[in-house]
ZARO-126845 format. One line per 10 residues: their letters; for each residue x, y, z of C-alpha. Coordinates in nm, 4 decimals. Example, Ala and Ser with C-alpha at 12.3 -4.5 7.8 and 13.67 -1.06 7.14 Angstrom:
BEGIN
AS) 1.2300:-0.4500:0.7800 | 1.3670:-0.1060:0.7140
This chain:
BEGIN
XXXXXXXXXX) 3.3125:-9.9117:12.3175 | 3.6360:-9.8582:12.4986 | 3.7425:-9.5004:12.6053 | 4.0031:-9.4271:12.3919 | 3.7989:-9.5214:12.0777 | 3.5205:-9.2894:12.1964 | 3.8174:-9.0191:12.2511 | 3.9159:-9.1300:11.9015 | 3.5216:-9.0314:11.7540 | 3.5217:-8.6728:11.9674
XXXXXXXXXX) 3.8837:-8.5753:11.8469 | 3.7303:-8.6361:11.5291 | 3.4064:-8.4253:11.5605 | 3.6012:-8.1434:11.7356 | 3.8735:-8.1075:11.4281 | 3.5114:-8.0954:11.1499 | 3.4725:-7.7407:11.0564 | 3.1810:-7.6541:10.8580 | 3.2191:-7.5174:10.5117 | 3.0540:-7.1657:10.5948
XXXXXXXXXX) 3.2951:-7.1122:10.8660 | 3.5710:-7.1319:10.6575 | 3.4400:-6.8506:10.4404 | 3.2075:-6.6263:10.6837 | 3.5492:-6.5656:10.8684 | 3.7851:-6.5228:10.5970 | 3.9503:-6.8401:10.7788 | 4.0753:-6.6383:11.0749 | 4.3258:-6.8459:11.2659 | 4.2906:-7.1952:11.0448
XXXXXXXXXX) 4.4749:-7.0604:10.7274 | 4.7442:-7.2902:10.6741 | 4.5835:-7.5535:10.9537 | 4.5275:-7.8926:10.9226 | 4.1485:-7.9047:10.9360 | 3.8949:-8.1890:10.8547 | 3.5402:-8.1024:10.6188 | 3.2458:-8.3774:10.5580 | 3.0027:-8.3555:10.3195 | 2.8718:-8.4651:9.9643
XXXXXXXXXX) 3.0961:-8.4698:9.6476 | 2.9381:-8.2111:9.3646 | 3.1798:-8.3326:9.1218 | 3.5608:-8.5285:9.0727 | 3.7831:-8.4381:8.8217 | 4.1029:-8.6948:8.8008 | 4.4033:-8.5229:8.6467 | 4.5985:-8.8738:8.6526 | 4.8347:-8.7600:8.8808 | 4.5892:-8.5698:9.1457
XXXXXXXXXX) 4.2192:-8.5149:9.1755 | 3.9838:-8.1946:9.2083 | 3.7126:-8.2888:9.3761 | 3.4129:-7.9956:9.4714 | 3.2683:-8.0742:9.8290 | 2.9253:-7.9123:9.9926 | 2.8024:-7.9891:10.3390 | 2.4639:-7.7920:10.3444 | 2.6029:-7.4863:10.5953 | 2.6447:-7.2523:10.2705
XXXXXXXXXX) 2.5372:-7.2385:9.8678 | 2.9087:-7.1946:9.8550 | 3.1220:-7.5571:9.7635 | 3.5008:-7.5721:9.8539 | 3.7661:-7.7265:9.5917 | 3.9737:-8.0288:9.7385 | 4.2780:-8.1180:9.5653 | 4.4264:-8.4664:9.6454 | 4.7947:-8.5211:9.5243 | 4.8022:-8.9216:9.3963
XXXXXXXXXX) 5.1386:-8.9412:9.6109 | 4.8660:-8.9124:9.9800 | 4.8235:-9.2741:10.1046 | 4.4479:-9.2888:10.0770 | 4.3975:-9.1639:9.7283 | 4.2829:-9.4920:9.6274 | 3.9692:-9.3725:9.8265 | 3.9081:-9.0933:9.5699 | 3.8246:-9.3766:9.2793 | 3.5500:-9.4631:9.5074
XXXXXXXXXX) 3.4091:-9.0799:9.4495 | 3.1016:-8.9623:9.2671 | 2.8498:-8.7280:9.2247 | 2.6433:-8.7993:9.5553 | 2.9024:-8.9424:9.8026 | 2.9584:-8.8847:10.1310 | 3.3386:-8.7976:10.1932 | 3.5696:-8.7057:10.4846 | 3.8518:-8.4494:10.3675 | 4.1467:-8.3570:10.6587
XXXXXXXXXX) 4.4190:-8.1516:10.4680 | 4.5351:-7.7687:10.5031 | 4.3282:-7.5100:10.4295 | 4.5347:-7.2662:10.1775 | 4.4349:-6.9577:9.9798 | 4.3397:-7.0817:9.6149 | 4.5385:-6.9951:9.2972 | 4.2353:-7.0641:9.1223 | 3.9407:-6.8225:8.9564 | 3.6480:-6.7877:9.1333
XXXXXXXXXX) 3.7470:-6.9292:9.4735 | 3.9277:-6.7677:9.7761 | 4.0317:-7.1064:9.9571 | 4.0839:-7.5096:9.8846 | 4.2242:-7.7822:10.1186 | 4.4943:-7.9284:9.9906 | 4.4402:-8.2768:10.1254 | 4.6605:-8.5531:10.3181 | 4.3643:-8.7946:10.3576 | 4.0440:-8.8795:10.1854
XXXXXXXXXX) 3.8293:-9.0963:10.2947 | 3.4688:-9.1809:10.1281 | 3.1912:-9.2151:10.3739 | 2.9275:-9.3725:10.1711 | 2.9430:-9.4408:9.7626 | 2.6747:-9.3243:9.5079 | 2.5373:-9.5296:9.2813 | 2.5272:-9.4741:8.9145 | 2.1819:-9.4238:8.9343 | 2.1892:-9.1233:9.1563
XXXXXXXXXX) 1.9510:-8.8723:9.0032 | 2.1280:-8.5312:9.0802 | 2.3579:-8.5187:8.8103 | 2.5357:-8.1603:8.7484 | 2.2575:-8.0273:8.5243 | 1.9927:-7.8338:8.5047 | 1.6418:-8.0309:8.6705 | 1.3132:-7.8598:8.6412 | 1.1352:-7.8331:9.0049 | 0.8275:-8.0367:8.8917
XXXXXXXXXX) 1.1076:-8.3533:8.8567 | 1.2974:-8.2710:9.1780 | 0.9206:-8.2393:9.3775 | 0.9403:-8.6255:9.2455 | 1.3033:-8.6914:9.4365 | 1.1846:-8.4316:9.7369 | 1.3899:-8.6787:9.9712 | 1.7136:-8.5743:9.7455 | 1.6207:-8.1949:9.6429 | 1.7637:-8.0447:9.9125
XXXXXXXXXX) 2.0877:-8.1032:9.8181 | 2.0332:-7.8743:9.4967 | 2.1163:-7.5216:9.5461 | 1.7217:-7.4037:9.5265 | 1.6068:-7.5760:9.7728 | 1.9126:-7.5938:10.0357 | 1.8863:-7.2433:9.9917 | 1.5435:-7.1963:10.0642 | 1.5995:-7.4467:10.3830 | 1.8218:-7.2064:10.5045
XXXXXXXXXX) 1.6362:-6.8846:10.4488 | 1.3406:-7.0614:10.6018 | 1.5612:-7.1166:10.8959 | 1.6875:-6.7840:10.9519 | 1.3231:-6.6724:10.9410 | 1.1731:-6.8713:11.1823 | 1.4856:-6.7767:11.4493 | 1.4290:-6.4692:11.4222 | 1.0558:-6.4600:11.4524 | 1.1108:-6.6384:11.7685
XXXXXXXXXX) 1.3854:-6.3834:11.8427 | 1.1589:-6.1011:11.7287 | 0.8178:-6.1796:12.0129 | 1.0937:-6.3137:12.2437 | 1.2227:-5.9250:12.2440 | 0.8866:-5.8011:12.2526 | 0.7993:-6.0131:12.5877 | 0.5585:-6.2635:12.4062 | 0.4628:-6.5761:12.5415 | 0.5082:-6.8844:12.2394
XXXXXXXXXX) 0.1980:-7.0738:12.2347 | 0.1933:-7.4256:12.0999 | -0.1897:-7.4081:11.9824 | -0.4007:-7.7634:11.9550 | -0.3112:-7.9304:11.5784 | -0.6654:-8.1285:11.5807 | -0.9815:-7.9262:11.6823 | -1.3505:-7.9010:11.6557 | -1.3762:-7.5459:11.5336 | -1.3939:-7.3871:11.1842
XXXXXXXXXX) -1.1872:-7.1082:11.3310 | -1.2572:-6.9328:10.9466 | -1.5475:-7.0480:10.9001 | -1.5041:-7.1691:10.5332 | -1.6112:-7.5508:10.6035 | -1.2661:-7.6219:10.3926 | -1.1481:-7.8929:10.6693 | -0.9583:-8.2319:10.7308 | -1.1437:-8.4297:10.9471 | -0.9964:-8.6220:11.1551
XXXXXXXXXX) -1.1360:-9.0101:11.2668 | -1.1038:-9.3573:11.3958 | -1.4493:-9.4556:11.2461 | -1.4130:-9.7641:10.9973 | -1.4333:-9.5456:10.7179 | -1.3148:-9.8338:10.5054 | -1.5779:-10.0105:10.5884 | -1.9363:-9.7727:10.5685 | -2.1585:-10.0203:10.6610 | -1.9939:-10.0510:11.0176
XXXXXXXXXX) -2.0223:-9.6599:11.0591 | -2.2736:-9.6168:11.3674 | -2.5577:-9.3936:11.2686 | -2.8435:-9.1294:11.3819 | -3.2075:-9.2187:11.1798 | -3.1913:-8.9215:11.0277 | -3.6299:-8.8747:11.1053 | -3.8543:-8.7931:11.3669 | -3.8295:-9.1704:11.4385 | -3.5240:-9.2181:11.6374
XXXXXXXXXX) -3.5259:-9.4991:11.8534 | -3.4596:-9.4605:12.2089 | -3.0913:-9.5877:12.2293 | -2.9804:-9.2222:11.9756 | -3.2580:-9.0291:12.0461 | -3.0621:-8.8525:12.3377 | -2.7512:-8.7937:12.1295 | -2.6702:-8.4511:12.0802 | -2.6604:-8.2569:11.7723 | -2.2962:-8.1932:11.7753
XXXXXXXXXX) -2.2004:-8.5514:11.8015 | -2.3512:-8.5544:11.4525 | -2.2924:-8.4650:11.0947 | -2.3708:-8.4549:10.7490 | -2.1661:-8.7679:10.6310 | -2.4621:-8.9547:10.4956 | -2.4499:-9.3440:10.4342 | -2.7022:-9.4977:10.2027 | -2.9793:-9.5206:10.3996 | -2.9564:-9.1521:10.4424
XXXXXXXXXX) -2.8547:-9.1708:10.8375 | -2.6050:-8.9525:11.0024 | -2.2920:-9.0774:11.0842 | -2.3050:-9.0627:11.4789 | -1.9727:-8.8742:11.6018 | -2.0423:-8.9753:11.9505 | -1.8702:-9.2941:11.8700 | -1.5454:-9.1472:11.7000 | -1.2439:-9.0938:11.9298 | -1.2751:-8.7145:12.0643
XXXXXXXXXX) -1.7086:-8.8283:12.0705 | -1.7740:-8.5526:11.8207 | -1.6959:-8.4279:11.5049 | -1.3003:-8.3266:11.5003 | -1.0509:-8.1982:11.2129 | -0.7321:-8.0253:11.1188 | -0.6757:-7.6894:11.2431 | -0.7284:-7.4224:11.0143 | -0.5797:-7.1422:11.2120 | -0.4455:-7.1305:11.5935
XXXXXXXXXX) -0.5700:-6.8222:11.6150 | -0.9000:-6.9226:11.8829 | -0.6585:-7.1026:12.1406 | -0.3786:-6.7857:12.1391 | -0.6945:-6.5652:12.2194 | -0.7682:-6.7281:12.4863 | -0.4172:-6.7468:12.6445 | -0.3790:-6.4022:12.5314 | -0.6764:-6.2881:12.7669 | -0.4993:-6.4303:13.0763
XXXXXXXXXX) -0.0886:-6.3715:12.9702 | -0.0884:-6.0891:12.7819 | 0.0858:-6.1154:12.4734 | 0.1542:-6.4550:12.2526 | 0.2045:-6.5943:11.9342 | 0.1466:-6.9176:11.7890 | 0.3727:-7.0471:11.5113 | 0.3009:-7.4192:11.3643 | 0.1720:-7.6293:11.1269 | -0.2724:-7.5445:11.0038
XXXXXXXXXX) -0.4675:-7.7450:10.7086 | -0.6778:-7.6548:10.4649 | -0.8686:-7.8784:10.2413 | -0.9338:-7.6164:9.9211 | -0.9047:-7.8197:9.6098 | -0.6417:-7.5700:9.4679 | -0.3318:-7.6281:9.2282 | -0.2333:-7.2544:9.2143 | 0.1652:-7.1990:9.2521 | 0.0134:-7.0041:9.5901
XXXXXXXXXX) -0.1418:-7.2658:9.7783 | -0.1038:-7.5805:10.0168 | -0.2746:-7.8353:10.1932 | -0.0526:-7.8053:10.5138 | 0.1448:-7.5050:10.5437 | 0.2538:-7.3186:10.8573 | 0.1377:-6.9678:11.0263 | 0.2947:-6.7647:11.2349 | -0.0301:-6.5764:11.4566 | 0.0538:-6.3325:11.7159
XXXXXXXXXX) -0.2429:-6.2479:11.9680 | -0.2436:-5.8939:12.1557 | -0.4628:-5.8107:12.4526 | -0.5290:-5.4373:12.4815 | -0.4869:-5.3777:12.1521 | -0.6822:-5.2126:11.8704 | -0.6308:-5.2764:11.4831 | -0.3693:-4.9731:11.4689 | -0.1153:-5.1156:11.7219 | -0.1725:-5.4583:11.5658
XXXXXXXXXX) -0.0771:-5.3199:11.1971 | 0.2454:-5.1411:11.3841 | 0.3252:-5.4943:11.5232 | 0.3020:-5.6033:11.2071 | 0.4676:-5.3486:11.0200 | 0.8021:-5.4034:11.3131 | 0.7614:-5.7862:11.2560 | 0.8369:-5.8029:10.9112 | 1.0922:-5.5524:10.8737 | 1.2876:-5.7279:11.1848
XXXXXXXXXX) 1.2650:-6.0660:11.0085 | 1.4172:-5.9265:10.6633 | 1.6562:-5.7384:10.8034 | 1.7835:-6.0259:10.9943 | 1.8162:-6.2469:10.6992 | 2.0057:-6.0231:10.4609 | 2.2664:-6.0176:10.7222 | 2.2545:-6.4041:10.7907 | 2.1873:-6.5682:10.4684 | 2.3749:-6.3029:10.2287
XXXXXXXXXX) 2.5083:-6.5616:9.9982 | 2.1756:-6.7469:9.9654 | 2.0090:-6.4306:9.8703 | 2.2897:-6.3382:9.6077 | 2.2166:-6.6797:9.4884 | 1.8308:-6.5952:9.4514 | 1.8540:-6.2713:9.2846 | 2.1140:-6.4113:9.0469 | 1.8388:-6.7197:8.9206 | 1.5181:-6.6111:9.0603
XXXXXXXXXX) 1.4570:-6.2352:9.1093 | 1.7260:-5.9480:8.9792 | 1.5901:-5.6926:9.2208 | 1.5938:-5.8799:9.4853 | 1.8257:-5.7229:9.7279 | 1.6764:-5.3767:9.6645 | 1.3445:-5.5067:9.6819 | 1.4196:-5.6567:10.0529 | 1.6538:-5.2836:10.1165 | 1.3745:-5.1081:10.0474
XXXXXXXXXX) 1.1042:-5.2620:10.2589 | 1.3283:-5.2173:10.5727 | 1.4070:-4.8696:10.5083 | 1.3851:-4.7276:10.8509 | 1.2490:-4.3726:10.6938 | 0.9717:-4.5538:10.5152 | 0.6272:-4.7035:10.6623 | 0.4502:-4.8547:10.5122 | 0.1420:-4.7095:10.3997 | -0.2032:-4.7230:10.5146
XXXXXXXXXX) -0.5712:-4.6960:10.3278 | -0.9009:-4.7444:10.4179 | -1.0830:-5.0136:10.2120 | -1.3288:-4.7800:10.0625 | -1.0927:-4.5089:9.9302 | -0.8436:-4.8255:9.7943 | -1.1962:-4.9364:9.5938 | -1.2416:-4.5757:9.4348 | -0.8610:-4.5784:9.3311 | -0.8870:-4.9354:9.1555
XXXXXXXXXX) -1.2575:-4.7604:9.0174 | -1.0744:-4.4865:8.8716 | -0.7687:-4.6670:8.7487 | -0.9799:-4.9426:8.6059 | -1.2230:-4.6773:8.4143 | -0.9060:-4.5846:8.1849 | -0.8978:-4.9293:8.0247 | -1.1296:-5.2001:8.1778 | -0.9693:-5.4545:7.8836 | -0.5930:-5.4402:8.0850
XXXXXXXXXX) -0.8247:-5.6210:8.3848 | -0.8903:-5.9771:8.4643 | -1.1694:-5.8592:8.7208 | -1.2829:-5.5242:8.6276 | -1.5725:-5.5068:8.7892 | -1.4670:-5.3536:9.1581 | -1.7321:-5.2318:9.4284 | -1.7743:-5.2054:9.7757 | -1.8225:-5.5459:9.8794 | -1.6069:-5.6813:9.6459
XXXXXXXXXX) -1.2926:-5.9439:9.7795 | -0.9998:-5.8396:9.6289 | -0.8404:-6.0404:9.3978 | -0.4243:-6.0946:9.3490 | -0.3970:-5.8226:9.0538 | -0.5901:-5.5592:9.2671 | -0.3662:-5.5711:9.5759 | -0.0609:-5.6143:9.3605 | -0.1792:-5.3134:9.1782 | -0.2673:-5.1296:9.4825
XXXXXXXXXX) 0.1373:-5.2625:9.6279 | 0.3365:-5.2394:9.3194 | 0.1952:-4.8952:9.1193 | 0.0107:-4.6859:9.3177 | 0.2121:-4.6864:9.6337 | 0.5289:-4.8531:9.5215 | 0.5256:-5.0238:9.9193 | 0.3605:-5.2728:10.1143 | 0.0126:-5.1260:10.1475 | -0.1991:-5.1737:10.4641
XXXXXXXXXX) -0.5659:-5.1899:10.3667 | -0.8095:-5.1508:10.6490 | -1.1732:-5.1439:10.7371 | -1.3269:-5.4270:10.4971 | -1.7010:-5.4658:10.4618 | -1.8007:-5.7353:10.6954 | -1.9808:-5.9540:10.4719 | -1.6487:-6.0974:10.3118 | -1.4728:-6.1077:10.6341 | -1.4593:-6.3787:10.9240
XXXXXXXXXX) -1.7295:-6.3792:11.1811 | -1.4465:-6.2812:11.4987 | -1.3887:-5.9295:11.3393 | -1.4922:-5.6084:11.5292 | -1.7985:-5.4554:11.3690 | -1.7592:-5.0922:11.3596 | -1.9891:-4.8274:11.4174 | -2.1401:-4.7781:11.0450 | -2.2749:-5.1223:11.0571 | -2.1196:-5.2481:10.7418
XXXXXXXXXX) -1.7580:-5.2823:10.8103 | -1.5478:-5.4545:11.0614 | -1.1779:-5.3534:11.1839 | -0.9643:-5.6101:10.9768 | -0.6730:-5.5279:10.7977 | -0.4726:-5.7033:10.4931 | -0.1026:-5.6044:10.4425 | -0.0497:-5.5965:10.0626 | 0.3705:-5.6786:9.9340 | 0.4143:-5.6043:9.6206
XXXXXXXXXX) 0.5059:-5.9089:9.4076 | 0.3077:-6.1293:9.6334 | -0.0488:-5.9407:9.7493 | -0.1826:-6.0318:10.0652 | 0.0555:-6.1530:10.3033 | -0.0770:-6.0844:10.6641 | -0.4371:-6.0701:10.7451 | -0.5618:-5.9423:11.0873 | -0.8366:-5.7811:11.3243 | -0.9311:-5.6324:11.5992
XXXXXXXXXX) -1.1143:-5.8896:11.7677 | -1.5260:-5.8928:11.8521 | -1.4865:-5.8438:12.2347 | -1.8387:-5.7712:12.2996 | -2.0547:-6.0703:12.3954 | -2.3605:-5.9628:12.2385 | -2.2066:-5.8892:11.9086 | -2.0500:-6.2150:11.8477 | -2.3135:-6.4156:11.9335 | -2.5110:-6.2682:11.6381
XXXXXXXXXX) -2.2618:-6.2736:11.4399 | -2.2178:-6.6699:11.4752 | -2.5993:-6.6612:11.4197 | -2.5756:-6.4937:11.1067 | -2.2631:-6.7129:11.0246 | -2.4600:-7.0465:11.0470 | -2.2220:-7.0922:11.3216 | -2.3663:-7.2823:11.6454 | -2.3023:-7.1672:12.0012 | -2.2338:-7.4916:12.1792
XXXXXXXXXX) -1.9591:-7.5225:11.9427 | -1.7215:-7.1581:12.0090 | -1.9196:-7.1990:12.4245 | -1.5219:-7.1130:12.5706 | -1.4900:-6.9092:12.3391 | -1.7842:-6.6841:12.4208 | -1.7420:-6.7637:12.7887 | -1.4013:-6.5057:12.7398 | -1.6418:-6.2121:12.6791 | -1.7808:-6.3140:12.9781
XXXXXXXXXX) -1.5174:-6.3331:13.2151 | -1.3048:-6.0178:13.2057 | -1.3626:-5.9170:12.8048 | -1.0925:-5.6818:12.6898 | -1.0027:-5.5350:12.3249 | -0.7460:-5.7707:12.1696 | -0.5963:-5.7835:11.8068 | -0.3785:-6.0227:11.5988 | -0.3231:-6.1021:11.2866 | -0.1420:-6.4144:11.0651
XXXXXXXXXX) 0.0808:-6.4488:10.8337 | 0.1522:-6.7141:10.6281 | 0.5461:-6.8464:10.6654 | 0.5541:-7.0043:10.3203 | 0.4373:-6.7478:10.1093 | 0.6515:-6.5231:10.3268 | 0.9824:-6.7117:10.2153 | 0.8307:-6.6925:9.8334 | 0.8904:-6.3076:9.8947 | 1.1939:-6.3271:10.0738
XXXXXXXXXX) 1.3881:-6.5289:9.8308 | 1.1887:-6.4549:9.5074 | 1.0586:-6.8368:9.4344 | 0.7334:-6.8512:9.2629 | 0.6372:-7.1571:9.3390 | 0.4942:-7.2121:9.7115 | 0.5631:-7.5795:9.6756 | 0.9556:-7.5306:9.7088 | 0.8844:-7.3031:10.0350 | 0.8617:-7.5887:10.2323
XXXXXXXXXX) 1.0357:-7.9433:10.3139 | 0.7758:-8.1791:10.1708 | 0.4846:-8.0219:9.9851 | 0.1588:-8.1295:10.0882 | -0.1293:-8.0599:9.8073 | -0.4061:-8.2136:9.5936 | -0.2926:-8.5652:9.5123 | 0.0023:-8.5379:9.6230 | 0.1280:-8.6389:10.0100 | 0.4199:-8.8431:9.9266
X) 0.7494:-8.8541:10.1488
């Protein structure tokens, strides 16, 4: 390419403005400029002698109105225009006669970037999100789901933003693992074995009467996988020589770098194979896990509490016409819903687990019948309608709940002093329930190895993990929160599944 054609292509590039430019600064200093847009065509309208034609280009919800006179040499271009096509507008930017829009370009050129076939899906109408999860390549050019993109976007700057201010150290944690961080055995594995092919799997005798060549093969090289002879499928072969899945949590790894750096947080991509179709689940899904040595529970909820507020706050100021857009089709109280939470003379409040079981007893005594699960003791795992209850009527504001009985929590939590409770906390929202889960974490060597004892869990499996209670142990906290379901509450969608790019769930990995 010759230099003044590649001067040509960056004159070019330098005149593009993007769309939410124009409008986020009331077109300060380009009013009445020549200026060049590109983006996709929403719709054309040809009034014989000059065309309206609606462009987006992804930066905003907002469109901007091009009108092309027939008299401008290239309007032969505009015939080439549909729903769908890629188009270059340079014209001047004016102040619009028209209702319901501030600006429009009137245009000198127009030139079509890439046509749209007829069959182009995305007509202007109304599709249902169970057709566009069926198109997910297209559906973020609809207004939900560009929206949502953007939202998502804002969020995860200014988490970054957030621990970067707070002097945290981000921590890309391992994606593939050989620990049930949870403990729930609902895992991806992860394998080069010829799966396809069983009878080439290598295999333990699984009897007394192994012959010499597995005998010495160690129990965690092993598993239950079963072929028909009823042998174990011998891990010692597969690519990592053990056992090895999807991460369910980052949470062991920021521990560890949290016991040497201070403070960190993980944010990325964890798996979970639970055979679940609820509009509050996925299969991949991203969390964001912050890790805090010298920390108890309290200071990790007030983390928490700063986190969340900070987030919100940024994106009502960032993504206000995304949100208008949301509480206009998804959620009416949107705005004060998200207001309210980051009202800076409001905490949230704070209740042990016992006392938030007698409230649900009482309030559940009055009419059992209004109840899905009535029956509420200690020891009972809250379901959705009890921590909405707990969010939405009794304290009208996210809720921390604290102190859980240890039974129903994972086998990393503190035990406390009574014996039957451990220092994890759940942060209820209301309209959502539980959106961050956390603990103060078992520091004390002894401890945790009974507790992986009494979790089924083996030691030569969490070894480094016990080795940092031996080297320097210090109280540490953290907690997770789940980014999808926390840009469900941000923007009022329902559905987890149009959170995030590409759903992944049962039966469904396409794209």
């Amino acid at each position: 390419m010759v230099q003044s054609e590649k001067n040509d292509i960056a004159s070019t590039n330098q005149n593009r403005i993007k769309i939410k430019k124009i409008f986020d600064s009331n077109a300060e200093g380009i009013l009445g400029e020549n200026i060049s847009i590109k983006g996709w065509v929403r719709t054309v309208r040809d009034q014989k002698k000059f065309s309206f034609i609606e462009i987006n280009d992804g930066s905003t919800i907002t469109g901007i109105q091009v009108v092309a006179q027939s008299s401008i040499p290239s309007y032969e271009e505009v015939s080439k225009l549909s729903t769908g096509a890629a188009v270059e507008i340079t014209g001047t930017l004016v102040e619009s006669i028209g209702k319901g829009q501030k600006y429009e370009i009137q245009s000198n050129e127009v030139k079509c970037l890439g046509v749209c076939s007829n069959d182009y899906p995305l007509q202007k109408k109304r599709h249902t999100q169970e057709f566009l999860r069926t198109i997910a390549h297209l559906r973020p050019r609809t207004n939900t789901i560009s929206a949502a993109a953007r939202v998502r976007s804002a969020l995860s700057y200014a988490t970054h933003e957030y621990f970067h201010s707070e002097g945290f150290v981000y921590l890309q944690s391992p994606i593939i693992t050989a620990s049930d961080c949870e403990g729930a055995g609902e895992l991806f594995r992860v394998t080069t074995l010829p799966i396809h092919h069983p009878h080439k799997l290598p295999t333990i005798n699984n009897n007394n009467n192994n012959n010499s060549s597995n005998s010495d093969r160690s129990s965690d090289s092993s598993d239950s996988d079963d072929n028909d002879n009823g042998n174990l499928t011998d891990f010692s072969q597969d690519f990592f020589g053990k056992p090895a899945y999807l991460t369910v949590s980052g949470q062991l790894s920021a521990e560890a770098y949290a016991c040497a750096l201070g403070d960190v947080y993980t944010f990325g991509p964890t798996f979970r194979a639970e055979n679940s179709q609820t509009t509050r689940h996925l299969a991949e899904f991203n969390m964001i896990e912050p890790e805090m040595a010298f920390a108890d529970m309290w200071e990790a909820m007030t983390n928490a509490e700063n986190f969340i507020k900070y987030i919100i706050k940024y994106t009502l100021k960032t993504c206000e016409a995304d949100l208008l857009f949301f509480q206009k089709f998804f959620d009416k109280t949107l705005i004060d819903r998200l207001q309210s939470l980051i009202d800076p003379n409001k905490s949230f409040a704070r209740i042990s687990y016992r006392d938030a079981i007698k409230l649900l007893q009482e309030e559940i005594e009055k009419d059992p019948s209004k109840w899905q699960f009535p029956d509420v003791s200690f020891g009972t795992d809250l379901s959705t309608e009890h921590e909405r209850w707990l969010a939405e009527v009794k304290f009208k504001s996210c809720v921390f709940v604290h102190n859980y009985p240890k039974n129903i929590k994972a086998f990393y939590m503190r035990d406390n002093d009574d014996g039957e409770t451990v220092d994890a906390f759940d942060l209820l929202v209301p309209g959502v329930g539980e959106m961050v889960g956390g603990s103060q974490r078992e520091e004390r060597l002894d401890f945790l190895k009974k507790k992986l004892a009494d979790g089924g869990l083996k030691e030569e499996d969490y070894w480094w993990y016990l080795d940092l209670r031996k080297f320097g142990s210090v109280p540490h906290s953290g907690y997770g929160l789940g980014f999808e379901r926390l840009v469900c509450y941000v923007t009022g969608i329902e559905n987890i599944r149009e959170a995030v790019a590409f759903p992944r769930y049962p039966g469904s990995a396409e794209f």
